[in-house]
C-alpha positions in Angstrom: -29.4 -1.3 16.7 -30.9 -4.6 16.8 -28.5 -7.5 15.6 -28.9 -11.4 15.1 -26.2 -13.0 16.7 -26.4 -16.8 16.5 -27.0 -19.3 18.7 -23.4 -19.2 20.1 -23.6 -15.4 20.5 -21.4 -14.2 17.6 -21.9 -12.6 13.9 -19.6 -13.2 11.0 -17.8 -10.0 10.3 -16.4 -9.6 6.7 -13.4 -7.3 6.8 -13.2 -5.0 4.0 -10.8 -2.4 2.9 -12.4 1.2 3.3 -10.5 2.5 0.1 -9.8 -0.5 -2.6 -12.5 -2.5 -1.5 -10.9 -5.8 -1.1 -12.1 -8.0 1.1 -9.3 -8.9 4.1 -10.4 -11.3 6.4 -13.7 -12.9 7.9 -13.9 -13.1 11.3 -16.6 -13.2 14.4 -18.0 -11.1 16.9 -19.4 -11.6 19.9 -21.6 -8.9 21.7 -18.7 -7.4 23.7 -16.4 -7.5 21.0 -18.9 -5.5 18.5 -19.1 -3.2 21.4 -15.4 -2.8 21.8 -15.0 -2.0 18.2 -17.4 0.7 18.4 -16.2 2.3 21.3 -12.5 2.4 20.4 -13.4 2.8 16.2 -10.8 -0.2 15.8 -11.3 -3.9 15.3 -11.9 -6.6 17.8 -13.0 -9.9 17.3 -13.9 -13.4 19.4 -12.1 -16.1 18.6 -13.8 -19.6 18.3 -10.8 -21.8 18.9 -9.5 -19.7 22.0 -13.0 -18.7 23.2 -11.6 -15.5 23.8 -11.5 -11.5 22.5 -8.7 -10.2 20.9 -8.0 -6.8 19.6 -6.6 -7.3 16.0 -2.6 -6.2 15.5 -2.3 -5.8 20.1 0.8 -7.7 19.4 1.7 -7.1 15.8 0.5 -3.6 15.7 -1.3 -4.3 12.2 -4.5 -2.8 14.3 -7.5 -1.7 11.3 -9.1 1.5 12.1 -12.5 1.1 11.4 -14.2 3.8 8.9 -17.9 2.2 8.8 -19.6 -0.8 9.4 -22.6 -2.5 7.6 -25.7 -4.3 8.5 -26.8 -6.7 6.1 -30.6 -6.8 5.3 -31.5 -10.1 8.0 -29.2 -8.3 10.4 -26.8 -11.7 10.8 -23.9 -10.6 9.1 -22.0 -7.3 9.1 -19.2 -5.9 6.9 -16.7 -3.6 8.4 -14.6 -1.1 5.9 -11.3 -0.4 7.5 -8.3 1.3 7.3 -5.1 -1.3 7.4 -1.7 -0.7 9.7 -0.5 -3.5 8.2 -1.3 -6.8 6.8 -4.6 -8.9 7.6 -3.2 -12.3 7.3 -1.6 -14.0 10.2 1.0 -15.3 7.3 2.0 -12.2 6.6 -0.3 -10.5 3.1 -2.4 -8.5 2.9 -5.7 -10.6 2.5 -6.5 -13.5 3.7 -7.8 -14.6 0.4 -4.6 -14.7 -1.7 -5.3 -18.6 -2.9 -7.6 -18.4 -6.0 -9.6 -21.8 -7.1 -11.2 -20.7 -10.0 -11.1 -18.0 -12.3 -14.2 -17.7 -14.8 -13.9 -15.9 -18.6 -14.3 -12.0 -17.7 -16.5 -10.2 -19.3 -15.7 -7.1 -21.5 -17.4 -4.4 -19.0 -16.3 -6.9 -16.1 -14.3 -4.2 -13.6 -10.5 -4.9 -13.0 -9.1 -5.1 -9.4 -8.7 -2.3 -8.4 -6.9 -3.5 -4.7 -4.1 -3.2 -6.8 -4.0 0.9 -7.0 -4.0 0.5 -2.9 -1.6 -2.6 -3.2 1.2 0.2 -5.2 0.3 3.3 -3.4 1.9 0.9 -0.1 4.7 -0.3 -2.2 5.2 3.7 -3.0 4.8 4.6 0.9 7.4 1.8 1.8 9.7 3.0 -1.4 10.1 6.6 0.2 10.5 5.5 3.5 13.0 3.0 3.4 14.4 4.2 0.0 16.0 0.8 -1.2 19.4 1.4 -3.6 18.8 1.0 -7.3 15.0 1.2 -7.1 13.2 3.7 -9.4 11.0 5.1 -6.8 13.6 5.8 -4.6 15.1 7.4 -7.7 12.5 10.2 -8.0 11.5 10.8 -4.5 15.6 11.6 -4.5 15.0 13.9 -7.4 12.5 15.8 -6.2 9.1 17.1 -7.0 10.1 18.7 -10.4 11.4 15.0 -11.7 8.5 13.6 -10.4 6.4 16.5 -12.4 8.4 16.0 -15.2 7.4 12.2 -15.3 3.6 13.2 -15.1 3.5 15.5 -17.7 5.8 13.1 -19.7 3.8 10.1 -19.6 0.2 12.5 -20.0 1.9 13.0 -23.3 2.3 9.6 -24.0 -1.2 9.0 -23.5 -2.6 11.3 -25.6 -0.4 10.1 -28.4 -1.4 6.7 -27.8 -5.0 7.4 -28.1 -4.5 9.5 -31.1 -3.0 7.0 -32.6 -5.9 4.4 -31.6 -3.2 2.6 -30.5 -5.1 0.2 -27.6 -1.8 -1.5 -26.8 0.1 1.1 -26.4 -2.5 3.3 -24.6 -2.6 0.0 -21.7 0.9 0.8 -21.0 1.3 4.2 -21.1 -2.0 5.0 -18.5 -0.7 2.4 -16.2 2.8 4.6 -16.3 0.8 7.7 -15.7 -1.4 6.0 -12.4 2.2 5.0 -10.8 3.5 8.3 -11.6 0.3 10.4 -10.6 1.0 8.1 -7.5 4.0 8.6 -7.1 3.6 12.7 -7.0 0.3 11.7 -4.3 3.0 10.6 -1.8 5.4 13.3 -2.0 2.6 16.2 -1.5 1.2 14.0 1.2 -2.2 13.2 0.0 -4.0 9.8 0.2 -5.0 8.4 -3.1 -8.4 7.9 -0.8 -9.1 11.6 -1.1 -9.0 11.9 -4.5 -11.4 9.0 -4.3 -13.9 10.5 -1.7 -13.7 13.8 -4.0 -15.1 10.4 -6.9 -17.5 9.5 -4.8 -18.9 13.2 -3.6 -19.4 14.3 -7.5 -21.0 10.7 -8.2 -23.6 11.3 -5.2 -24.8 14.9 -6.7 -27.8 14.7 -8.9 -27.2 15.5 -12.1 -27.9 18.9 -13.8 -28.2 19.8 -17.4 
């Protein structure tokens, strides 16, 4: 594959999460670091201030496994979707790109962020693993599956009333219960939001039939 590096050998690389899309990090490679990543399907990078590789999360074990990486159309830039360990940020989040400077008027079909589906199914992760006292999470993976069922089918029923009510308002709560819970029920059967995603994305490829 024939890339562009620039004059002092590297590429930019955008960091991007395979599953919600947000955008982690920017970094460079060099030619041996690009190689590197390919041959051990995990992230390493040059850095300019130390003129040196280094293999993201060696020492912090936030390491990104990477799923696939993009060429941009002039061949200078490449965007690599990963699967997080951890947190991007040297300080600690997620993204390096918590500050925001500007937020313009969103449109009506403007898309919501949907990092944050991938930003709670952690939180959930962490919840059952560590299982803090008085947290609700910690309350139903304690319960059980057939609470956490129970939940489901309880707030599916809330959104069906909601919307036969044409109750907007109501309907924005109640679905945003239901995602947590649906969530929630994901992580105690062991399934990755991403493959209910990929199963998305598979139907959305097929060409459509009458």
């Amino acid at each position: 594959m024939n890339i562009e590096f620039d004059g002092n050998g590297l590429i930019p690389a955008i960091v991007q999460h395979a599953e919600t899309k947000e955008v982690l990090t920017l970094a460079y490679m060099n030619e041996e670091s690009y190689g590197k990543s390919l041959e051990t399907g995990e992230t390493w990078f040059y850095s300019r201030s130390r003129q040196e590789l280094w293999h993201k999360g060696a020492t912090s074990g936030n390491t990104q496994k990477i799923v696939e990486i993009k060429l941009d159309c002039d061949r200078d830039a490449i965007v690599v979707l990963v699967q997080p360990a951890g947190p991007a940020c040297h300080k600690g989040t997620e993204s390096c790109f918590e500050e925001s400077v500007y937020t313009g008027e969103a449109l009506g079909d403007t898309p919501a962020d949907y990092s944050i589906l991938g930003k709670l199914e952690k939180v959930i992760r962490d919840r059952e693993t560590e299982r803090p006292e008085g947290a609700y999470t910690t309350y139903l993976f304690e319960k059980g599956v057939d609470k956490i069922l129970k939940k489901v089918g309880e707030e599916a029923s809330e959104v069906i009333i909601a919307a036969k009510n044409r109750d907007k308002e109501e309907l924005k709560w109640e679905s945003a219960d239901l995602l947590y819970h649906l969530l929630v029920l994901l992580r105690e059967q062991d399934l990755p939001f991403g493959d209910v995603l990929k199963v998305l994305e598979k139907r959305h490829e097929k060409p459509a039939t009458e």
